[in-house]
C-alpha positions in Angstrom: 152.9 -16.4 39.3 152.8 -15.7 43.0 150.7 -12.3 42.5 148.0 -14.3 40.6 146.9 -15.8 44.1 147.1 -12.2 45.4 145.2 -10.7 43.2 142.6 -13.3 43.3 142.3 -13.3 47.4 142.1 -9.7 47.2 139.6 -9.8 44.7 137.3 -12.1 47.2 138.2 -10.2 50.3 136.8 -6.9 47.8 133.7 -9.0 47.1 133.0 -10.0 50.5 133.2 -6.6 51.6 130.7 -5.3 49.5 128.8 -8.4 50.5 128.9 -7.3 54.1 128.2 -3.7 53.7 124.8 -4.7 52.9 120.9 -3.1 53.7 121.3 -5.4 57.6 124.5 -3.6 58.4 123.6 -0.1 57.6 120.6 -0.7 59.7 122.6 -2.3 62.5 124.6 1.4 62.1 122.4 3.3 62.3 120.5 1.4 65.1 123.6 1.7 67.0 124.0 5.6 66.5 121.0 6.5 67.5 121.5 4.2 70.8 124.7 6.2 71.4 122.9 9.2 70.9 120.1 8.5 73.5 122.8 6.7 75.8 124.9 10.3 75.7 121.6 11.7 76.0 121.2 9.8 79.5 124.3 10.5 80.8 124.1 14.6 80.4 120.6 14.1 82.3 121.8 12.3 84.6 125.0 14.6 85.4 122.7 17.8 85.2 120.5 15.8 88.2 123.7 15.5 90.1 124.9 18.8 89.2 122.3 20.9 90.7 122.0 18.7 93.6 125.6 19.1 94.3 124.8 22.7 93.5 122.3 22.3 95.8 124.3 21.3 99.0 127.0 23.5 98.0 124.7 26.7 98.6 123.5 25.3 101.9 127.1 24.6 103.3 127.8 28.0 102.0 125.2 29.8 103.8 125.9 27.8 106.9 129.4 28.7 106.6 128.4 32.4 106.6 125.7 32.4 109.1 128.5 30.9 111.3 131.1 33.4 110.1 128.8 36.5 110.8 127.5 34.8 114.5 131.8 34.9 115.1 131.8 38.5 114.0 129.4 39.8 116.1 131.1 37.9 119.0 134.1 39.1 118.4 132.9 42.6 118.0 131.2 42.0 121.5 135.1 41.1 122.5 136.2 44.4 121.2 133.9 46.3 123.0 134.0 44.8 126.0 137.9 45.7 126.2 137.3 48.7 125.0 134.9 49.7 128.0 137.3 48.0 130.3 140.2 50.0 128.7 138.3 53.4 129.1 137.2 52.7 132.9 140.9 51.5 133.5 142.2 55.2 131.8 139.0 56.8 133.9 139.9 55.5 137.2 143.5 56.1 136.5 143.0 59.5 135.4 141.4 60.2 139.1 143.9 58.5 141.1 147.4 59.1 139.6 146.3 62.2 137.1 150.6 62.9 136.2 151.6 59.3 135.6 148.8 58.9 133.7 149.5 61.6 131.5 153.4 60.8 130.8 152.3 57.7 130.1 150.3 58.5 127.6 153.3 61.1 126.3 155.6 58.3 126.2 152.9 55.7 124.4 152.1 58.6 121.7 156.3 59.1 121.2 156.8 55.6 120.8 154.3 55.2 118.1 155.0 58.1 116.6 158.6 56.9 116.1 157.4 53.9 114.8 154.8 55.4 112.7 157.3 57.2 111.5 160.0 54.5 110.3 
């Protein structure tokens, strides 16, 4: 007796379902895909906008990044040969004023990298 009530709910709760899966909801379905579909649509065209504006920015930091890195490098190369001159007038003038001591000391710079070198 008590699965006569069951089968008779389920049997209305079947009904009603087929009742509800009527012409209006497959409309309101399909209504609602192709709103999600245009919604998804929005949202890739709006992250492509932002992407290639990002992109955008991106490749102008980057370029003043390197403009900056290559302004550095030519100072620094400046640097370099500014010692290096200096170096070269130091060794000159040394070379006419204390020709021997000059010369062992350049013996005793080339043994001690040599013996490094060589480790």
């Amino acid at each position: 007796m008590s699965n006569a009530p069951r089968n008779a709910t389920n049997e209305a709760a079947s009904e009603s379902g087929k009742a509800a899966c009527g012409p209006d909801i497959q409309a309101d379905i399909e209504a609602l895909r192709r709103d999600t579909a245009r919604l998804a649509q929005q949202i890739a065209d709006i992250l492509g906008s932002k992407g290639d504006a990002a992109w955008s920015r991106a490749k102008s930091n980057l370029e003043g990044v390197m403009s900056d890195a290559e302004e550095k490098g030519r100072e620094a190369l400046s640097a370099v040969r500014e010692v290096g001159d200096n170096i070269a007038g130091g060794v000159d003038e040394s070379l006419k004023r204390r020709p021997y001591t000059t010369l062992g000391l350049a013996l005793g710079l080339g043994f001690l990298f040599g013996a490094t070198w060589r480790r």
